[in-house]
N, C-alpha and C positions, 0 to 999 in steps of 0.2 A: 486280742480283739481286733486292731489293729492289720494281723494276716487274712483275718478270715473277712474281712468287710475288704480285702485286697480280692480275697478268693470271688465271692462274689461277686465284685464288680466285673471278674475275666469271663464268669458264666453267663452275664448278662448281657457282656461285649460280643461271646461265641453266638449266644441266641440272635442278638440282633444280626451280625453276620450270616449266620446260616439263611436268615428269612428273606434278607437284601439279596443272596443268589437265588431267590426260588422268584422275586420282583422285578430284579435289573433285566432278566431277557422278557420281560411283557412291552417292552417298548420297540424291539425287531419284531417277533413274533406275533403279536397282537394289534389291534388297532387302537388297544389302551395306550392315554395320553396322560402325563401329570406325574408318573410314575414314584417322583418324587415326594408327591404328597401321602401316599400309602408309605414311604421309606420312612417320611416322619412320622407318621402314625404310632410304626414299630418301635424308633426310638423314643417315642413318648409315653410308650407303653412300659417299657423297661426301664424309663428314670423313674417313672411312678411306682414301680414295685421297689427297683435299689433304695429310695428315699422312703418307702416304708408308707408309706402315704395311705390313710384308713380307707378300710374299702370303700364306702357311701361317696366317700371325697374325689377318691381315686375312679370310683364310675360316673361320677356327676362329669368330671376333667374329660374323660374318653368317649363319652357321649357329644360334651360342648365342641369337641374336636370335630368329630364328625361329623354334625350338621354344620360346623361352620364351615367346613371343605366343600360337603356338596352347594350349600350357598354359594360358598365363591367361584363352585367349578359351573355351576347350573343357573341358581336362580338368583341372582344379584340385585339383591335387595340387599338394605341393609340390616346386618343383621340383629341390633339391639332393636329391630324395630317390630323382630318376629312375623313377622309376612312369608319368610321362608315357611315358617311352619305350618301356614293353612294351604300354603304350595304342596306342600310335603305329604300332610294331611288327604288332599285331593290323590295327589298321585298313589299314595297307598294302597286307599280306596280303589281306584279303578283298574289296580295290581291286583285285588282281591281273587277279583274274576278270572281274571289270566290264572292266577295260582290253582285255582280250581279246578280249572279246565287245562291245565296243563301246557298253558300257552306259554313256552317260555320265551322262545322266539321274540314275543310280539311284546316284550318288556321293552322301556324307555331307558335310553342311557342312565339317566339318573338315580332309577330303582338299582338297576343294575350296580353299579358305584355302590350303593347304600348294601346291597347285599355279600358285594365283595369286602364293604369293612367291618361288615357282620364276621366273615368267615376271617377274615384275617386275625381278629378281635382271638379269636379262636382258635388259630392257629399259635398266638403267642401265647397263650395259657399253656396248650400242651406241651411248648420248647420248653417253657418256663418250669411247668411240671415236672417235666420228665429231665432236664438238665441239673435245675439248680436243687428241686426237693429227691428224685430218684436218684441223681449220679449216673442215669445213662441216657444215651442217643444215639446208639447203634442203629435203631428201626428209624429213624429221621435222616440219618446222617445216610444210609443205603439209598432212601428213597429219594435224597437228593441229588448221587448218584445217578440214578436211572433217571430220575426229571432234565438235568442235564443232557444227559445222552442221548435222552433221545428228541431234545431240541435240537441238539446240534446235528444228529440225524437225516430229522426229516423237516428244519424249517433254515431261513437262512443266519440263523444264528448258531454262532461259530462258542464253543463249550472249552476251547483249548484254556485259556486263563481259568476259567471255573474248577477244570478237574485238578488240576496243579495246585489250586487254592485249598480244595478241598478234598485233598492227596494229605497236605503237608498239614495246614491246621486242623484238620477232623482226625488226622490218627493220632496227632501229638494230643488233642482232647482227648480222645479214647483212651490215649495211655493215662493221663492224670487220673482222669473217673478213675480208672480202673486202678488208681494208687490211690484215691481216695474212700474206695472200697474196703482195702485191706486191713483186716483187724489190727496190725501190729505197724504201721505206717509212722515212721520217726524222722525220715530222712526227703524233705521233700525238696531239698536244693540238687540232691544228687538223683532224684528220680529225673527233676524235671530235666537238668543236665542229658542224660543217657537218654529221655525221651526226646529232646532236642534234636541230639544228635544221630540217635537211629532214624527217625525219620527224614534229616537232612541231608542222612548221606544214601537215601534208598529214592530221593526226589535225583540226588546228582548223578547217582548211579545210572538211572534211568534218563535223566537229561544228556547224558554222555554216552550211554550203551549201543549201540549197533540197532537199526531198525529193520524190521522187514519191510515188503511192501505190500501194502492189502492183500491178503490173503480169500476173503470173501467176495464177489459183486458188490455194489452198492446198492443195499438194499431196497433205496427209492427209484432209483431205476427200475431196478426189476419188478417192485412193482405197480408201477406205471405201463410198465412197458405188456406185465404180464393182463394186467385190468381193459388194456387198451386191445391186448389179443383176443380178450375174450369177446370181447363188446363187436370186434373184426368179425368172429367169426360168426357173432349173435347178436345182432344191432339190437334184438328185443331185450336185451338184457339192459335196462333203464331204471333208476329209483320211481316205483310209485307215486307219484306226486297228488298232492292234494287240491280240485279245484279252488278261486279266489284269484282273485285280484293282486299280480304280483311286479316288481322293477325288471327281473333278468328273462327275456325274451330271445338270448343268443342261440341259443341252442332249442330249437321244440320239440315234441314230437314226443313219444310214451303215453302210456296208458296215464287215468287218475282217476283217484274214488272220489264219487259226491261227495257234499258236505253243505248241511241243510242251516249251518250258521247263518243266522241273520246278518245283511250289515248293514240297513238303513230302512226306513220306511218314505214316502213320500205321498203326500196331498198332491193329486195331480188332474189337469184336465183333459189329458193327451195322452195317448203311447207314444214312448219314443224311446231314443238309445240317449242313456247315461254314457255319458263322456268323460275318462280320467286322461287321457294322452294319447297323442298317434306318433308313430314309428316311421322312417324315411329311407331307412337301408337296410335292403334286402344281402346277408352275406352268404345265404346259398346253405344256410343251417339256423337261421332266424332271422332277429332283426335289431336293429340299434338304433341310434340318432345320431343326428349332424351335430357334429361341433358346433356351441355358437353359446358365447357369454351374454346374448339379448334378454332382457330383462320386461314384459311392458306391465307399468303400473298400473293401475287404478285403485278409487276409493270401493264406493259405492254402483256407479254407474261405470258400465264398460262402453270405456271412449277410443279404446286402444286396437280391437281387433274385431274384424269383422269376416264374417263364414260366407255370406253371401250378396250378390250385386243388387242393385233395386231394383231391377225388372222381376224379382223372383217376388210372387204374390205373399205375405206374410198374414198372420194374427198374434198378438201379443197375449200369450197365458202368464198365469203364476202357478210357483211349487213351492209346497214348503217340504224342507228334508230332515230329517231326524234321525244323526247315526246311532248305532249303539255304542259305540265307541269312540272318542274323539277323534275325529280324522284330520293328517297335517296336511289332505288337497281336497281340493271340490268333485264333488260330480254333478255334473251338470251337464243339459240339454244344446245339442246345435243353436246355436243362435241366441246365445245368453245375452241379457240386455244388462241386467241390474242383479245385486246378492246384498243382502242385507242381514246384519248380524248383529246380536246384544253388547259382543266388545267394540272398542276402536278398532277396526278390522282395516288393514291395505293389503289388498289384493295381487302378489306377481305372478302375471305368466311367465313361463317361460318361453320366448317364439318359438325355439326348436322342436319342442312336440305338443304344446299348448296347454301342458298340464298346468293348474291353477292352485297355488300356496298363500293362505292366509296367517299374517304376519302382523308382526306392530310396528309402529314405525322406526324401530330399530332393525326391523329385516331378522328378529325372530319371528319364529313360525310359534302360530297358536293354534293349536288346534282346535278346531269347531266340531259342535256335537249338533246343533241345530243353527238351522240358518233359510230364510224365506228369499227366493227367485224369481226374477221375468223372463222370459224368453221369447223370441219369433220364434214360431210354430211355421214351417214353408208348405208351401202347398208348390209342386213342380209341373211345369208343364210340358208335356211332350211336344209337343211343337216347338215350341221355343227351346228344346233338348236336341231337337233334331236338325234345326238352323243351324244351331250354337256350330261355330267358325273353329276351326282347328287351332290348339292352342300356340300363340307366338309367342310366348313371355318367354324367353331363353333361360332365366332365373328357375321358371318354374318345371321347365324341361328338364334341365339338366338336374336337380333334385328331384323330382319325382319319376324320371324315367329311367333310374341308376337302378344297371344291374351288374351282377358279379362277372367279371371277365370267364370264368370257367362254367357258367349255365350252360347244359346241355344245348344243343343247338338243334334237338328236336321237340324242345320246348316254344320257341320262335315257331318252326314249323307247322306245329300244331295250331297256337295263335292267329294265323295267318289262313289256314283250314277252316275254322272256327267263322273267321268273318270276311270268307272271300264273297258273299253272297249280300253282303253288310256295305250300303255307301256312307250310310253317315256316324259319326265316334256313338252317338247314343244307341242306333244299330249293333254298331261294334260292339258295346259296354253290355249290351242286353241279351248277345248271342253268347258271350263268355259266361253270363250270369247264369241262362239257361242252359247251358251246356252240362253241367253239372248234376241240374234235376231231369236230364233224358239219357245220362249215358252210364249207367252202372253205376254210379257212385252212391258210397252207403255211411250215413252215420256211424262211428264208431267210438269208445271212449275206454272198451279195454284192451282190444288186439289192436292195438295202434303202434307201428314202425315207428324205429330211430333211424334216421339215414346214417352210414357207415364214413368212415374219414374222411373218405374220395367218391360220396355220394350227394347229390344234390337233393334240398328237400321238399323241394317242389317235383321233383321230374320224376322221386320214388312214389310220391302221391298220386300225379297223373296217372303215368303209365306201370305201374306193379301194383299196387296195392288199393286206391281205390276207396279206401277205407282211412274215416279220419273223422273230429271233431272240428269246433269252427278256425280254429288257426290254419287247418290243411288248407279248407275252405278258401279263405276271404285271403291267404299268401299267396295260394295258385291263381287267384282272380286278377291277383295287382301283378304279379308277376307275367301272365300273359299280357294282362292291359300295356304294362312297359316295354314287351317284345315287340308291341307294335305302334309303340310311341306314344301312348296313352297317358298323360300323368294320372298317379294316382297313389295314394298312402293308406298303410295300416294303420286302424284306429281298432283300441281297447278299451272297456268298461265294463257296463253292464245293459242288460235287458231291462226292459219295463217290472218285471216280477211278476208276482201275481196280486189280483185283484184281490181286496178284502171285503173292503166295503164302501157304502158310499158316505161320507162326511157332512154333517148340518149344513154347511153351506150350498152344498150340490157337486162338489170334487167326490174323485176318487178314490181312495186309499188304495196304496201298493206297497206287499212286503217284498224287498229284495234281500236274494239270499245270496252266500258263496255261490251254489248252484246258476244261478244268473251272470255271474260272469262270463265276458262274451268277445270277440273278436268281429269285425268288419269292414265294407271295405266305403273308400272316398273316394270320386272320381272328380276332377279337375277340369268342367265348364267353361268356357269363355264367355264373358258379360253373365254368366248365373253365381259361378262360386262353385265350392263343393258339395257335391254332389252323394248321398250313401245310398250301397246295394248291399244285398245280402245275397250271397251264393252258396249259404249252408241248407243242407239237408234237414226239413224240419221247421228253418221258419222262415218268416215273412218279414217285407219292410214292414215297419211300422210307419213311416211315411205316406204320404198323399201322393198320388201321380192323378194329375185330371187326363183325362180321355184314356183312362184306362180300369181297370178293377178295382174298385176300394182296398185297399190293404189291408189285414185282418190282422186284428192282434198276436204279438207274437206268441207260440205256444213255446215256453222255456223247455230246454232240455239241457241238461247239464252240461257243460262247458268247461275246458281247462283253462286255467289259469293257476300261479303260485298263489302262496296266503296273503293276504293281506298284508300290508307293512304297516307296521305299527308306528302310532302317533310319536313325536319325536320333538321336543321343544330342542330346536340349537336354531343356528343362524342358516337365513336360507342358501347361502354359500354353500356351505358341509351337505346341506340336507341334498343339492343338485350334484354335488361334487357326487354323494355316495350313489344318487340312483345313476350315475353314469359310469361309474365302479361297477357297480352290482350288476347292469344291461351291457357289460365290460366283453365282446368275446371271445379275448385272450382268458380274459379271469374263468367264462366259462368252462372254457376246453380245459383250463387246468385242473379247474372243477372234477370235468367228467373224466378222466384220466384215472380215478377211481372213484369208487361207489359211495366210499365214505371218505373225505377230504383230512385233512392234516388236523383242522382245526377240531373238526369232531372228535378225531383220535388227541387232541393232545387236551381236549378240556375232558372227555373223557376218562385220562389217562391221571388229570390233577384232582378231577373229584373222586374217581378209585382211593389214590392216595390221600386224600383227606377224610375220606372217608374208613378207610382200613388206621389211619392215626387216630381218629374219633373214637371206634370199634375198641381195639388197645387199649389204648385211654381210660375207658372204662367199662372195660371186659368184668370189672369184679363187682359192677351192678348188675351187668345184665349177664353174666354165663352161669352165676348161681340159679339162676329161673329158667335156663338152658337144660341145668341136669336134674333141676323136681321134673319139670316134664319129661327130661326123661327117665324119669324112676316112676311116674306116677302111677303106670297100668302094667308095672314089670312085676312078677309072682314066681315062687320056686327058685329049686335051683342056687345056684351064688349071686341071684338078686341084692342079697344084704352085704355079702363081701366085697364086689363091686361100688354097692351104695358109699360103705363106710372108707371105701379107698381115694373114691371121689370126694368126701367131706374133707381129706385128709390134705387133698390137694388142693381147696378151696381156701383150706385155712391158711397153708403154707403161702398159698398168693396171696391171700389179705395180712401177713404180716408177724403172723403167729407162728413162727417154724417152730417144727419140733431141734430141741436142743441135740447138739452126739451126747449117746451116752445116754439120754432120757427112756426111760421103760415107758409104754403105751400108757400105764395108769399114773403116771407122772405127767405123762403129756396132758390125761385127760383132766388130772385135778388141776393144772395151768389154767387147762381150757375153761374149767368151769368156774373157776377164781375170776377169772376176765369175766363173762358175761354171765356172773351172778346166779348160775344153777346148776344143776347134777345131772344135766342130761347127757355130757359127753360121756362122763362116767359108767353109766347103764348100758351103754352103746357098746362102751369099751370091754367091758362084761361081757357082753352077748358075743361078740366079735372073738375074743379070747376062746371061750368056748366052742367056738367053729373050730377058729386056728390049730387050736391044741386037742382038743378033745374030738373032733372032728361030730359034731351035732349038728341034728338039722334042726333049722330055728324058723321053718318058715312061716308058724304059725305066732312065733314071738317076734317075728318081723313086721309082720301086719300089727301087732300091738305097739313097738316101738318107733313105728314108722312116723309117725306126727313129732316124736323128739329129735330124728334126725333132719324132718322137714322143718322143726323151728330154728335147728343152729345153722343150718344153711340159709336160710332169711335174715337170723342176726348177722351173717357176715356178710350181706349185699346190701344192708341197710348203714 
């Protein structure tokens, strides 16, 4: 009793082992953090099975574990006080949708977490299964193998101590199973001896032996190297992307399909542009932001930043906004005044792109689903646009008229062409804007160029192509603007939407969709503030200019941007840290260096394998309903001898082998002693008489066929 609770415990120690190498590299590889607390999971899994612990008990135990980790990694409350759980509750819920819609992307840390202790939950049953009750792990033990390999591969975690580990203790395992397999097994001091030492002397042999030197390329090279050729000699070759509202702007350019997702609605009395953030450098294939840790609070009323000077004519509206989905920034109109919301809400901007994060006064983020607004509404005046003094703020010069040292320098030329007939910056600003809707230029949203390595993406939009959506648009605007000293910035969000209807009070209803997603441009005033144009094909300022033509609603036309980012309760530190990662243009390029990135291929690569162990696992419920279907509409012929071959095989993997030595009707009256009837028997009858006597039965096929489909359901049941 004694040996075998020794035995045991070594199968329990191998499982927990095996899982800890398939955990330990999510900490290089991944931006999973905590790594340790899934390590104790596993080992709390495994003491609860050694100690024998009744199931009810034993899942009450791995359950309380698990919501007490996500508490403590997430939502920190305390936990006897259960608030975690209508947190939990919430989030579930608003996963619902996502799962339906296939949104997996736009899952929150925390689900996430929740569903990988789901799967891990799951993965220790099957070690568990197939170690300690089957006596094998050859299909575990390969696939950790390859999981290994090809981390160390293709990410920066190094597999050299893994495969050694699991060289030496996965074959000395395999030896033991495979001694505890064997019928006549008497001698297990001297097995485990000789398997000791055959494995430790083919680990030394190998540690000692003579190397060669790569024999292969390096396959991440190549293909990077080969992806990057392609892309050289076909800039069109780009992932489809999906219009929305997304962080990484480094790289633009490619086609995207609509996507008629809602993502907010709003009461409104105005057209205007929805504001999530602007952009300040231009790197000659997108755009980023300036370093800068500035933070500006507010409550309720914004006291912190202001868009335009007081000579500019103002009216004070309201908006109320209603997202579909909880969003961790605002959108919100030029000239926000006030935001008002149902929680304790503080409000951080960010200075460097002025995108706005609502938090609690711990500096997590909460995301808001509904929230009511004031804004100045501007009214601009052309004359007073056309005074306006050339900008002296050096501050504002030197950030907003930064361009890339390598811009073609027939892009300047042009600029200068543009507004040599132009005396004053508003002249300027108006000739660039119009240039666009008089000189060939065409909407586009599916033949739309990538610029090539050593191509600029502005100067391939000008002068070759022509063709573009509003990013081509409103980059080539600023980018001229700055050739000739203009300050000016990209600004991202959205369009008005469309009109729905009108609201009992007398506002307007507006649906916005992904499709509304929009780019534009800001131009930099003296004594006005900022200034927006639009130089896209298709629509209009929504803005006022007096002494000139009312502005007309804008007509939406679909627009690139990525998906949305999904709502995200952490601290706003992480939450700014990531979208400056994400709008990263080192991270991009490494991105686009192939089609599909590391990380696709390597979760890809773990849900295969969990999947094909899943499959396995419990191949003897579901491949017995594999072969009625396929017998179901089979007729003639060795229909029946095929049938009864396959029963034969079904039975043998659920447990019933035929003994040596056993005659077919000795096997059959087993069979039928097991599950309490005489139908293997009949079968076996009928079958004989093929074998032997060579009959055709096909018409006693079709009558016996419901016996053979019952004993294949008794064994998958």
């Amino acid at each position: 009793m004694e040996q075998s609770r020794i035995k045991t415990f070594a199968y329990y120690l191998f499982a927990f082992w095996l899982l800890w190498e398939w955990l330990a590299p999510l900490n290089v590889v991944s931006d999973t953090k905590n790594i340790q607390v899934f390590i104790v999971f596993v080992a709390f899994y495994f003491l609860l099975e050694l100690l024998r612990v009744p199931l009810w008990l034993s899942v009450c135990l791995k359950i309380g574990y698990l919501f007490y980790a996500l508490n403590d990694l997430f939502f920190h409350a305390p936990f006897l006080s259960f608030q975690w759980l209508f947190m939990f509750g919430e989030e579930a819920v608003y996963h619902l949708s996502l799962i339906r819609h296939f949104q997996w992307e736009d899952m929150t840390d925390r689900f996430r977490t929740f569903l990988f202790f789901l799967m891990l939950w799951m993965m220790c049953y099957l070690v568990q299964y197939w170690l300690v009750k089957q006596k094998r792990i050859w299909l575990f033990l390969v696939m950790t193998f390859i999981y290994v390999a090809v981390l160390d591969t293709f990410t920066p975690f190094s597999g050299t101590g893994a495969i050694v580990r699991l060289v030496g203790a996965g074959f000395f395992l395999l030896s033991w199973l495979h001694y505890e397999r064997l019928p006549a097994a008497k001698q297990p001091a001297k097995w485990l001896v000789m398997g000791a030492f055959a494995v430790g002397a083919a680990l030394l042999c190998g540690y000692a032996g003579p190397k060669l030197a790569p024999q292969w390329p390096d396959p991440v090279a190549f293909i990077k190297s080969y992806a990057a050729e392609d892309r050289e000699q076909d800039p069109n070759q780009f992932a489809v992307k999906k219009i929305g509202y997304g962080n990484n702007d480094s790289r633009l350019g490619g086609p995207f399909i609509a996507d008629n997702t809602v993502v907010f609605t709003a009461e409104d009395e105005e057209t205007h542009y929805w504001r999530v953030e602007t952009k300040d450098i231009y790197t000659g294939k997108g755009w980023d932001i300036s370093d800068s840790v500035q933070v500006k609070t507010f409550e309720q009323e914004n006291n912190v930043h202001q868009w335009f000077e007081n000579s500019v004519e103002k009216k004070q509206l309201a908006a109320h906004v209603r997202m579909v989905q909880p969003a961790s920034y605002l959108v919100y109109p030029e000239g926000l005044k006030t935001v008002h919301a149902s929680k304790d809400i503080v409000f951080r901007m960010e200075a460097a792109n002025e995108k706005i994060y609502p938090t609690d006064r711990e500096s997590y983020l909460v995301p808001l689903q509904e929230y009511e607004l004031t804004y100045e509404y501007p009214t601009f005046s052309i004359e007073k646009l056309k005074v306006s003094p050339p900008v002296t703020d050096e501050q504002i010069l030197k950030r907003y008229t930064q361009l890339p040292d390598h811009l073609p320098k027939r892009v300047q030329e042009l600029a200068q062409q543009i507004t040599k007939q132009a005396a004053t910056t508003y002249e300027k600003v108006k000739a660039i804007e119009q240039y666009f809707h008089l000189n060939g230029f065409a909407y586009e949203t599916k033949d739309v160029a990538v610029p090539s390595r050593n191509q600029d993406y502005v100067d391939q939009f000008l002068f070759e192509t022509k063709k573009g959506y509003c990013d081509n648009f409103s980059t080539a605007m600023i980018v001229l603007l700055r050739s000739i000293d203009i300050p000016a910035r990209w600004v991202k969000g959205y369009t008005s939407g469309q009109w729905v209807d009108e609201t009992d009070d007398g506002k307007d209803l507006y649906r916005v969709t992904n499709n509304n997603a929009h780019s534009w441009v800001e131009v930099y005033f003296s004594r006005i503030g900022w200034v927006p144009f639009e130089p896209t094909q298709g629509f209009n300022n929504p803005y006022e200019f007096t002494e000139a033509e009312s502005a007309v609603e804008s007509t939406p036309v679909p627009e690139q941007q990525q998906t949305q980012t999904a709502p995200n309760r952490t601290r706003l530190e992480e939450q700014l840290q990531q979208d400056r990662l994400s709008s990263s243009p080192q991270q991009n390029q490494e991105r686009l260096l192939s089609i599909v990135n590391w990380k696709s291929v390597l979760s890809l690569t773990v849900s295969l394998m969990v999947l094909t162990i899943l499959l396995y696992g419990t191949r003897r419920k579901w491949w017995p309903y594999i072969t009625l279907l396929q017998f179901k509409y089979r007729h003639g012929g060795d229909t029946f001898v095929k049938a009864y071959d396959a029963l034969l095989r079904h039975l043998k993997s659920s447990g019933l082998k035929r003994k040596e030595g056993q005659t077919l009707r000795q096997y059959a009256a087993y069979i039928d002693n097991w599950f309490g009837t005489n139908e293997m028997s009949q079968l076996t009858q009928l079958y004989e008489r093929v074998i032997y006597k060579n009959e055709i039965v096909d018409q006693q096929w079709e009558e016996v066929k419901e016996l053979w489909e019952n004993l294949i359901k008794r064994i998958a049941s």
